[in-house]
Residue frames relative to the residue before (quaternion, step in Angstrom):
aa qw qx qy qz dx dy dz
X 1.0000 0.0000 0.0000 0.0000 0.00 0.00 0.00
X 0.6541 -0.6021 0.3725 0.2661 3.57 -1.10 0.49
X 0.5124 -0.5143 0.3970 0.5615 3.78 -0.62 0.11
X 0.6082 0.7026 -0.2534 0.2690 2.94 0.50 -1.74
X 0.7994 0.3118 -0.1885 0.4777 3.58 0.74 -1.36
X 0.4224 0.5793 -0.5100 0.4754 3.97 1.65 0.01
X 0.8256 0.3903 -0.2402 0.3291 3.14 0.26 -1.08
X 0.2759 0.5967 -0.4909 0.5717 3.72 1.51 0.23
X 0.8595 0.4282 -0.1083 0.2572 3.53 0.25 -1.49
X 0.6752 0.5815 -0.1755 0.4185 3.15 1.73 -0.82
X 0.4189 0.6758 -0.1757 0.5805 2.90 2.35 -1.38
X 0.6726 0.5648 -0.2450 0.4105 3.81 0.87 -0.97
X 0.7039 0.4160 -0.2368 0.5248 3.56 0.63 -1.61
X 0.6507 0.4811 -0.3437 0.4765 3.86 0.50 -1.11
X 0.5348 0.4639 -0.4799 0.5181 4.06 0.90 0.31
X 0.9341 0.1558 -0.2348 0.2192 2.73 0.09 -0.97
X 0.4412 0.4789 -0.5966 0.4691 3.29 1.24 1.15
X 0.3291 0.8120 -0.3269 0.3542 3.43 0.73 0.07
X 0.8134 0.2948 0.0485 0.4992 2.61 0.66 -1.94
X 0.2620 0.8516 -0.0876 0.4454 3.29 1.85 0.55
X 0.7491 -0.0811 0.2111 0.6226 3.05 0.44 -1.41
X 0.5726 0.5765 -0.5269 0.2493 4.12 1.16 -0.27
X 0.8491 0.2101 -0.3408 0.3446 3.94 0.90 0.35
X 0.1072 -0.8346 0.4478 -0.3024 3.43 1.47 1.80
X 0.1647 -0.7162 0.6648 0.1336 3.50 -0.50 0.91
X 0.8339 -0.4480 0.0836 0.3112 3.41 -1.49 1.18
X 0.6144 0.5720 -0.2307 0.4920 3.29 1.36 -1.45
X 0.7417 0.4890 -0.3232 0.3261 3.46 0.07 -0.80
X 0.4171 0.6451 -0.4396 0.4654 3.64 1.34 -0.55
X 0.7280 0.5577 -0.2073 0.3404 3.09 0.70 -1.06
X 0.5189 0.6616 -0.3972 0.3677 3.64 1.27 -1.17
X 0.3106 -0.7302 0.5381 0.2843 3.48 -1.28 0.95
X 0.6100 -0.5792 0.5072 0.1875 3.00 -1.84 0.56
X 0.6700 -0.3426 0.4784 0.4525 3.36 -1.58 -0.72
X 0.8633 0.2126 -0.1653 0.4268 3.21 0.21 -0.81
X 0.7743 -0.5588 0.1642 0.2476 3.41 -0.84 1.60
X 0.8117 0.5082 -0.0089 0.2876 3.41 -0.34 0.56
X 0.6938 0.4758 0.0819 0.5343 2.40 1.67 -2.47
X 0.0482 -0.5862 0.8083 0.0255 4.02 -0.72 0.64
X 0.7323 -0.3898 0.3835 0.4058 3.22 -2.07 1.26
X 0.7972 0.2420 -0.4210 0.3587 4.11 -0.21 -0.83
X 0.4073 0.3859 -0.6561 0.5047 4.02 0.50 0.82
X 0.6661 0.4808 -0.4866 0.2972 3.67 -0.38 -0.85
X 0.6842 0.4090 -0.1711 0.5791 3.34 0.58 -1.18
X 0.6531 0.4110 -0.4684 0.4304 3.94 0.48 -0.49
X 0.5778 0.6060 -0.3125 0.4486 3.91 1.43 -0.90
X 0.5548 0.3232 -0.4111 0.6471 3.90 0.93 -0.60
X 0.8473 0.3217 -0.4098 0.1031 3.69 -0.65 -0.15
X 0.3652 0.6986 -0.3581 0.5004 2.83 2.19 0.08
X 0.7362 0.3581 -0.3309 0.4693 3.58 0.50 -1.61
X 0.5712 0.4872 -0.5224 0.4043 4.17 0.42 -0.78
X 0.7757 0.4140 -0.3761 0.2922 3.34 0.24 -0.72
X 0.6367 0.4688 -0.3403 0.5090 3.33 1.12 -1.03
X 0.5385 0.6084 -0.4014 0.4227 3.75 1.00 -0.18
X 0.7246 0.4878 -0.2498 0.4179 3.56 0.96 -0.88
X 0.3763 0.7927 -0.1608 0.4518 2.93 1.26 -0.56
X 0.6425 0.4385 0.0264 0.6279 3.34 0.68 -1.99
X 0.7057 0.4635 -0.1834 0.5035 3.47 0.32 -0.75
X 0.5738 0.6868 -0.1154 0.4310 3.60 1.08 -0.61
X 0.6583 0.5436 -0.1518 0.4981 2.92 1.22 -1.49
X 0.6863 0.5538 -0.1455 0.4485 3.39 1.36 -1.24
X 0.6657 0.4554 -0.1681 0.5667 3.29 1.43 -0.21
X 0.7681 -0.0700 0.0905 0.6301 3.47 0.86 -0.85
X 0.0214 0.9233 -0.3730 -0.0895 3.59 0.27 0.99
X 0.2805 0.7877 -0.3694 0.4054 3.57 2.08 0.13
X 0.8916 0.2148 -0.1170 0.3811 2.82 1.00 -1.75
X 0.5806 0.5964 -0.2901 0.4723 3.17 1.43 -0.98
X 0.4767 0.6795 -0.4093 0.3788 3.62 1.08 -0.68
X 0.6594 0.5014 -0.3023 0.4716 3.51 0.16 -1.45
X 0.6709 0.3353 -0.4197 0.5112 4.26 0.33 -1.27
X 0.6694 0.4788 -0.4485 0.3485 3.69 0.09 -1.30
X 0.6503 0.4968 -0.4282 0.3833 3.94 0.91 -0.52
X 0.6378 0.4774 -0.3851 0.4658 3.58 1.12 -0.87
X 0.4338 0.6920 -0.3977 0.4180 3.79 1.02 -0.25
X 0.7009 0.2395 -0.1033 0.6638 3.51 0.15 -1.24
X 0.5549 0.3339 -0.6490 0.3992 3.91 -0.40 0.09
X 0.7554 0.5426 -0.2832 0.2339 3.44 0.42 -1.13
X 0.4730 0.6587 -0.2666 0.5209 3.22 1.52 -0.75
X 0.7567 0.4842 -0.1908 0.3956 3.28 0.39 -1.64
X 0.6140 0.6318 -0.2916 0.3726 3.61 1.32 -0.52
X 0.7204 0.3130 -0.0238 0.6185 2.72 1.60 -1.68
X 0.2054 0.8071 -0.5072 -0.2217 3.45 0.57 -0.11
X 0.7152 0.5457 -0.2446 0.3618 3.90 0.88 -0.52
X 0.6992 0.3009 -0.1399 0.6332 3.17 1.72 -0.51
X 0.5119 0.6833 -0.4908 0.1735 3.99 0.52 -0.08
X 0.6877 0.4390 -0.3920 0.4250 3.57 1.15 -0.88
X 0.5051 0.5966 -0.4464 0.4355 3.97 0.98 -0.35
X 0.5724 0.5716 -0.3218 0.4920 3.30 1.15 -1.65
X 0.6589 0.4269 -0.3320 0.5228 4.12 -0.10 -1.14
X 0.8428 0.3240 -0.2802 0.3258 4.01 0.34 -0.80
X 0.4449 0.4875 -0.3550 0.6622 4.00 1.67 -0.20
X 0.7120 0.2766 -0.4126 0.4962 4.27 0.08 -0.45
X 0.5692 0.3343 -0.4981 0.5622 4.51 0.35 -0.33
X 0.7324 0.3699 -0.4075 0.4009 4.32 -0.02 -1.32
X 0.5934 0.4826 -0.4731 0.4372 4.02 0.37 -0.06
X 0.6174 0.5543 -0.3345 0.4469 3.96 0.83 -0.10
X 0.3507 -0.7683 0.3133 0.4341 3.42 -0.40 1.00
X 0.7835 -0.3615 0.1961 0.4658 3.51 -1.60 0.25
X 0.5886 0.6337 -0.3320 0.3765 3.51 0.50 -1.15
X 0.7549 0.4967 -0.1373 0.4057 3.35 0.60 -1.85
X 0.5616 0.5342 -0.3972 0.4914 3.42 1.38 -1.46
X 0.6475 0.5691 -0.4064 0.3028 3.88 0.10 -1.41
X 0.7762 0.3697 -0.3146 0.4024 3.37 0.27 -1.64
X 0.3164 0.6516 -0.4836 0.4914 4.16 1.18 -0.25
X 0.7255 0.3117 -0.3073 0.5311 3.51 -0.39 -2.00
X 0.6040 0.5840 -0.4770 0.2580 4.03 -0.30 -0.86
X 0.9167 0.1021 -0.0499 0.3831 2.79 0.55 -1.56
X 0.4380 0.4593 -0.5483 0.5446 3.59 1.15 1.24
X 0.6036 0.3245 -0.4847 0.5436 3.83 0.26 -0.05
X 0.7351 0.3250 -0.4847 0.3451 3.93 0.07 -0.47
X 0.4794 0.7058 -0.3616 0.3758 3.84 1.18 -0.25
X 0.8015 0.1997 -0.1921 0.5299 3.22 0.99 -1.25
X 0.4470 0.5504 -0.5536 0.4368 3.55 1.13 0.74
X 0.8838 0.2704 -0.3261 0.1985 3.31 0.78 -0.12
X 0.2551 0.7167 -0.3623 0.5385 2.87 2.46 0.36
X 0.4798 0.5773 -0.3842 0.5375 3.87 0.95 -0.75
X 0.9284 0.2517 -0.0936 0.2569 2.91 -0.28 -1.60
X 0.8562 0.0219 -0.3402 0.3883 3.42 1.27 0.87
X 0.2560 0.6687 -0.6394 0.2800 2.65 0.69 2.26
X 0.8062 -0.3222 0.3191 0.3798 3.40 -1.67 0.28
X 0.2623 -0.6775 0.5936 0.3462 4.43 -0.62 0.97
X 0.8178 0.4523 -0.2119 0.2859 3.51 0.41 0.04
X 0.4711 0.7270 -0.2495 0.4328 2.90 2.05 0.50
X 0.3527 -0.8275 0.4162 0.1328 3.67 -0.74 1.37
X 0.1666 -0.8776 0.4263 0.1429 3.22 0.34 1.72
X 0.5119 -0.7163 0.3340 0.3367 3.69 -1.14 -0.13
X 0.0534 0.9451 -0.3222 -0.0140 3.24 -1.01 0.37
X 0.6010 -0.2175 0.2209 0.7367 4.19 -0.27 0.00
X 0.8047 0.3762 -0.1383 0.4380 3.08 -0.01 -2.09
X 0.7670 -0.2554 0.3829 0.4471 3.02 -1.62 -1.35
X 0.6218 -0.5099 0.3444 0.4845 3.61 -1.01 1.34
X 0.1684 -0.6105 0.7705 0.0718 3.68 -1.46 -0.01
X 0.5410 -0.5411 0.5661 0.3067 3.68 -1.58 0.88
X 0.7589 -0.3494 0.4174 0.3575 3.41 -1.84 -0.55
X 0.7570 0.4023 -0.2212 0.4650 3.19 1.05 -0.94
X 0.7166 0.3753 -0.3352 0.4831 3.82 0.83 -0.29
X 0.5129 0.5748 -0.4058 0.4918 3.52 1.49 0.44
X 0.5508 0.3852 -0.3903 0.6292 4.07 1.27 -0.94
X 0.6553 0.4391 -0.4740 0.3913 4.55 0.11 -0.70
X 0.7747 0.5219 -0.2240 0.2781 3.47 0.88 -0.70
X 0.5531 0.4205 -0.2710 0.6663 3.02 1.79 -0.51
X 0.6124 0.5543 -0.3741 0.4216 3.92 0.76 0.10
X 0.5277 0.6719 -0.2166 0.4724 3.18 1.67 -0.61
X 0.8669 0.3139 0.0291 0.3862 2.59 0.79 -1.35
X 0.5900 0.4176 -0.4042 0.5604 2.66 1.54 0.05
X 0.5386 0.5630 -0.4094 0.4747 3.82 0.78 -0.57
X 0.7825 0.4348 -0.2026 0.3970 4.05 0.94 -0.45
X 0.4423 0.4664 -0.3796 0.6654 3.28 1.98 0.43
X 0.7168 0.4207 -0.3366 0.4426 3.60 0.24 -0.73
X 0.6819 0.4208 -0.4305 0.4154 3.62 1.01 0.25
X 0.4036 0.6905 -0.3495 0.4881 3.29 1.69 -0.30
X 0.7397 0.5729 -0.0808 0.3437 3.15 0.70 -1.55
X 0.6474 0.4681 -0.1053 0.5922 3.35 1.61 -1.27
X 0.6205 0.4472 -0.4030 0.5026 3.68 1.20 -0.34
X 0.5967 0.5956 -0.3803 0.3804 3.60 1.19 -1.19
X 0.7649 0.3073 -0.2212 0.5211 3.92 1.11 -1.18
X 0.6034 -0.6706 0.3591 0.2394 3.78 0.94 0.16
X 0.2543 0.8467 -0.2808 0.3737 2.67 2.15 0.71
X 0.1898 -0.7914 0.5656 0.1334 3.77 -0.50 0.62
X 0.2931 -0.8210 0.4876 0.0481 3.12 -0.45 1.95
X 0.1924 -0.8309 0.5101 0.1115 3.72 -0.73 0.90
X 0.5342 -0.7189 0.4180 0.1519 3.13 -0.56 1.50
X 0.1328 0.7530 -0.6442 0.0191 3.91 -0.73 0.69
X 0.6489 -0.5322 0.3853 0.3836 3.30 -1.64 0.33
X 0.2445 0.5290 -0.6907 0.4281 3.93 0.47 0.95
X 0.6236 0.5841 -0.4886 0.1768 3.64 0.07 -0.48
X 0.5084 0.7057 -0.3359 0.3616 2.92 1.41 -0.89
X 0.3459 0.7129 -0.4780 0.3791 3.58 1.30 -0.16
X 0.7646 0.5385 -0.0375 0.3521 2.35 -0.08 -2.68
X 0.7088 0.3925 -0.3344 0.4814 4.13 0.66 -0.54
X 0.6291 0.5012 -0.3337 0.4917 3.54 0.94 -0.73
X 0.4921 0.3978 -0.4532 0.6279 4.13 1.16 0.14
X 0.7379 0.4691 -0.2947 0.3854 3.24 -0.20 -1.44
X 0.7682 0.1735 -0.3597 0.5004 4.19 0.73 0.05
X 0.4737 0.7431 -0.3035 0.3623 3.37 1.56 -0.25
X 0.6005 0.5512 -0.0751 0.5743 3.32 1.76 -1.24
X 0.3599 0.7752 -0.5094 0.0998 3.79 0.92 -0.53
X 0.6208 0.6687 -0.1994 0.3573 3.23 0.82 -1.42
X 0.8277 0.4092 -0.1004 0.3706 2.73 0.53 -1.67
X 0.4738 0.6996 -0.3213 0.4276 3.29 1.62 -0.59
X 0.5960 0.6599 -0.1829 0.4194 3.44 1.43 -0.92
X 0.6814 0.5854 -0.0924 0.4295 2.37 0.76 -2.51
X 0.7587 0.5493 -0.1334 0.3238 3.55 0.49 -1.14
X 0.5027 0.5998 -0.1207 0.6107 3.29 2.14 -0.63
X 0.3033 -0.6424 0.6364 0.3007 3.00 0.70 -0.79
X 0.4831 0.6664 -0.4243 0.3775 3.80 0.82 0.62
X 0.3787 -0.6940 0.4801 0.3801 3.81 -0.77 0.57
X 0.4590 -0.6371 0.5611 0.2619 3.60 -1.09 0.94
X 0.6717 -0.5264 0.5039 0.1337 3.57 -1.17 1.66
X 0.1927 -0.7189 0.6212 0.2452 3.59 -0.48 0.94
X 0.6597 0.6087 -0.3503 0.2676 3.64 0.57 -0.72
X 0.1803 -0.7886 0.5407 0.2308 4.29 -0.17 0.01
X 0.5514 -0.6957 0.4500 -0.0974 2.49 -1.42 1.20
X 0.2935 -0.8182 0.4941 0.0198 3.65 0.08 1.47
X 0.1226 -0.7998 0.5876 -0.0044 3.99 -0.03 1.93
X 0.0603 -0.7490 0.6566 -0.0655 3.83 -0.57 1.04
X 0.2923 0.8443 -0.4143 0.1731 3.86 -0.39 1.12
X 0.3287 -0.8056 0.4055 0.2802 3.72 -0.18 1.40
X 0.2960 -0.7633 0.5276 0.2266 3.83 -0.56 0.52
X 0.6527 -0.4124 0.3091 0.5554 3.98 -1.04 1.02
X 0.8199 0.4265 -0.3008 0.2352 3.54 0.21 -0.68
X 0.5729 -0.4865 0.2581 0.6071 3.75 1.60 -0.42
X 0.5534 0.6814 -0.3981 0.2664 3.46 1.28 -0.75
X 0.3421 -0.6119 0.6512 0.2906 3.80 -1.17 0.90
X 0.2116 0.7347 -0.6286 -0.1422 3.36 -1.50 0.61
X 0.4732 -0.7480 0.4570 0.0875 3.27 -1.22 1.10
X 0.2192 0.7219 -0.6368 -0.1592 3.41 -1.26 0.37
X 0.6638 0.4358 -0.3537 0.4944 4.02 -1.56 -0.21
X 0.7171 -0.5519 0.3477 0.2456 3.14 -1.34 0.46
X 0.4745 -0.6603 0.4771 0.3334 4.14 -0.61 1.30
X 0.8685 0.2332 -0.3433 0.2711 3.04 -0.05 -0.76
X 0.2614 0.7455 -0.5868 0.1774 4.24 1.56 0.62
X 0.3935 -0.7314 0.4895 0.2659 3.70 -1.24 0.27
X 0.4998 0.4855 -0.3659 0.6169 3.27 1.98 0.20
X 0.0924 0.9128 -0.3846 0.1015 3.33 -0.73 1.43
X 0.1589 -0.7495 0.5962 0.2400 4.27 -0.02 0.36
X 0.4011 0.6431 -0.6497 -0.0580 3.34 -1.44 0.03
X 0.3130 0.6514 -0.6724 0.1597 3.15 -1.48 0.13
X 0.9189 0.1304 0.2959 0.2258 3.81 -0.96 -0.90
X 0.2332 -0.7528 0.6048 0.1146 3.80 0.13 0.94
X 0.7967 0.2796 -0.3009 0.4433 3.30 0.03 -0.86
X 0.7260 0.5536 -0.2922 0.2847 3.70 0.89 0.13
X 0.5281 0.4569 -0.3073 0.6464 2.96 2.42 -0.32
X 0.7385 0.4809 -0.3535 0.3136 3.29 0.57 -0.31
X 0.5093 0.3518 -0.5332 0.5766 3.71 1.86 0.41
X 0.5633 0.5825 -0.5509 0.1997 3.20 0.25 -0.31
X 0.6571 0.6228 -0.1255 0.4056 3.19 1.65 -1.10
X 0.5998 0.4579 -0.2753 0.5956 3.22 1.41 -0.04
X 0.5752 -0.5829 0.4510 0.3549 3.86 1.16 -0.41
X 0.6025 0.7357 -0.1900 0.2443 3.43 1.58 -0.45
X 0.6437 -0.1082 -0.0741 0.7539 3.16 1.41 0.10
X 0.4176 -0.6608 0.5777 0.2351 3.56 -1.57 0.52
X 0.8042 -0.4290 0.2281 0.3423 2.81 -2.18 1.16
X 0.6309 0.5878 -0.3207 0.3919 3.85 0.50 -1.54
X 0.8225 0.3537 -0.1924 0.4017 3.48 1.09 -0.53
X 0.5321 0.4295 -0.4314 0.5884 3.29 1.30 0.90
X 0.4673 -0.6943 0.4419 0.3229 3.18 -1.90 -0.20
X 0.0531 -0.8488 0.4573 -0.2600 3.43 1.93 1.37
X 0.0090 0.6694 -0.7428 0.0035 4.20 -0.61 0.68
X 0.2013 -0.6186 0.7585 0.0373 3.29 -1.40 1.48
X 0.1130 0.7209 -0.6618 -0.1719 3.44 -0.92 0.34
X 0.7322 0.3565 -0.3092 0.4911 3.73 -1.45 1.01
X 0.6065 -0.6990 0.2905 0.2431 3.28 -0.91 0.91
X 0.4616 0.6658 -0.2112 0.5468 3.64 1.68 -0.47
X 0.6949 0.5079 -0.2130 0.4624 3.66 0.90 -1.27
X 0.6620 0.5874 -0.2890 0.3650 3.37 1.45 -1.53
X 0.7214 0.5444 -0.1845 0.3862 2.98 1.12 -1.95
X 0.7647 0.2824 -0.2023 0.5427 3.66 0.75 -0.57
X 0.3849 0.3748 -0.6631 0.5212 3.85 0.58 1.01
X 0.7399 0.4931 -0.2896 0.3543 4.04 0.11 -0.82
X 0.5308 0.4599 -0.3332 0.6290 3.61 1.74 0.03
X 0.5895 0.7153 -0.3695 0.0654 3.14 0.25 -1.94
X 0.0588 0.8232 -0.5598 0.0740 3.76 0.08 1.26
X 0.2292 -0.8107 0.5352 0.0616 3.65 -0.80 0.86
X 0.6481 0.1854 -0.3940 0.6249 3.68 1.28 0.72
X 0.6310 -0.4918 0.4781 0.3624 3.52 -1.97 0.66
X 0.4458 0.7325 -0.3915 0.3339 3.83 -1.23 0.48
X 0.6061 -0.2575 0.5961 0.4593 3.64 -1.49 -0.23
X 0.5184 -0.5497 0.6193 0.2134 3.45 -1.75 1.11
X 0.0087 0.6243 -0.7572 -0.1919 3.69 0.89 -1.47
X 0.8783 -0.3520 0.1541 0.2844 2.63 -2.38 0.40
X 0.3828 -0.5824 0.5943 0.4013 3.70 -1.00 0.60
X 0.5931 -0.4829 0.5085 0.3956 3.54 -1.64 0.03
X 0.3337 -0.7421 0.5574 0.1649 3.48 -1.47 0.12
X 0.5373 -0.7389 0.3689 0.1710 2.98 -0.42 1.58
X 0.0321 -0.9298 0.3601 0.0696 3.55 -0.27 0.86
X 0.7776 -0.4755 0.0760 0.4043 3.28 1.81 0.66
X 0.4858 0.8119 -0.2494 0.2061 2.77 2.08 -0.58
X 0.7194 0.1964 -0.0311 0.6655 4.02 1.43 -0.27
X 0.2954 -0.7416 0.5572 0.2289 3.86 -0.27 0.64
């Protein structure tokens, strides 16, 4: 997909967490989440950390004299902390009051929307990992941002509604196989794996080869929590078929990193 149309999309998800938490009385900032630790103003303090540290990164590609020098103070810092820096970046934005935290997220996600939009499509941005282009930097920060806002929506009892942006989130989540492995410390399956998945809208989308006898199907909106770590396979209506398919739906990780905890099955499909 084009930059142009991520960022149509990316511009999208960041509403509608937005539109979330921007009229939250004090207390509720506070309400914990899913993921340990975190109350709704980490979640939201964690997207304005990465947009910013994202722009940054994005910088470099544009002006790398100057941007070079921050993107270096980036990775020193990382390297210091390496086990505790991204928690560190979300407890220093969630200690700011709510008001203050918001206009932050605003105006690092609109920064790197527009650092995105006029850097080079062919340009190897930096990162933790290995550099990444323009486009797998706007899918990644959609990811990730579309997987906090579900945190977030469980924390307020919000019923998230599933659109075809997921399709993002699956195209990481089979894009990543490897690494899902790799990252385990697990050998990577020689065989491939045939992805077969209805989108909110009815649409069938496909990935890996049709005719593979290792196969996933079922559900966009169910591979794509799985793909985020957010709820586990046993609890969707996902069909692996073949032993390859099984082992890597139970890995399958759709951002770069530590797995952290797997989810915990909770009975929801026998």
């Amino acid at each position: 997909m084009k930059l142009e149309a991520l960022l149509v999309d990316l511009r999208a998800e960041s509403t509608v967490v937005r539109h979330l938490v921007q009229t939250l009385a004090g207390t509720d900032w506070t309400r914990p989440t899913p993921a340990k630790g975190w109350s709704v103003a980490h979640q939201i303090g964690h997207l304005a950390w990465t947009d910013a540290t994202s722009s940054i990164a994005v910088a470099t590609t544009l002006d790398e004299k100057v941007a070079g020098e921050e993107w270096k103070q980036v990775v020193e810092s990382a390297i210091r902390a390496p086990d505790t820096f991204v928690d560190d970046g979300a407890a220093e934005f969630a200690a700011l009051p709510p008001a203050v935290l918001l206009t932050r997220w605003d105006d690092a996600r609109e920064l790197l929307h527009d650092r995105l939009g006029g850097v080079d499509p062919q340009a190897r941005i930096p990162w933790f990992g290995p550099p990444m282009k323009p486009t797998s930097m706007a899918t990644a920060r959609l990811m990730e941002t579309w997987a906090h806002g579900l945190d977030i929506a469980d924390a307020l009892g919000v019923e998230s509604i599933p659109t075809d942006r997921i399709r993002h989130i699956c195209h990481l989540g089979y894009a990543t196989r490897a690494f899902a492995y790799l990252s385990r410390e697990m050998n990577v399956p020689e065989h491939g794996v045939f992805l077969e998945l209805i989108g909110p809208g009815g649409d069938v989308w496909t990935w890996g080869p049709e005719g593979a006898e290792q196969r996933i199907t079922g559900t966009a909106w169910d591979f794509a929590r799985v793909a985020v770590r957010r709820v586990h396979p046993a609890d969707t209506e996902l069909l692996a078929t073949g032993e390859d398919a099984r082992s890597w739906l139970g890995i399958v990780q759709a951002f770069a990193g530590p797995p952290g905890d797997d989810p915990v099955a909770w009975g929801g499909r026998e």
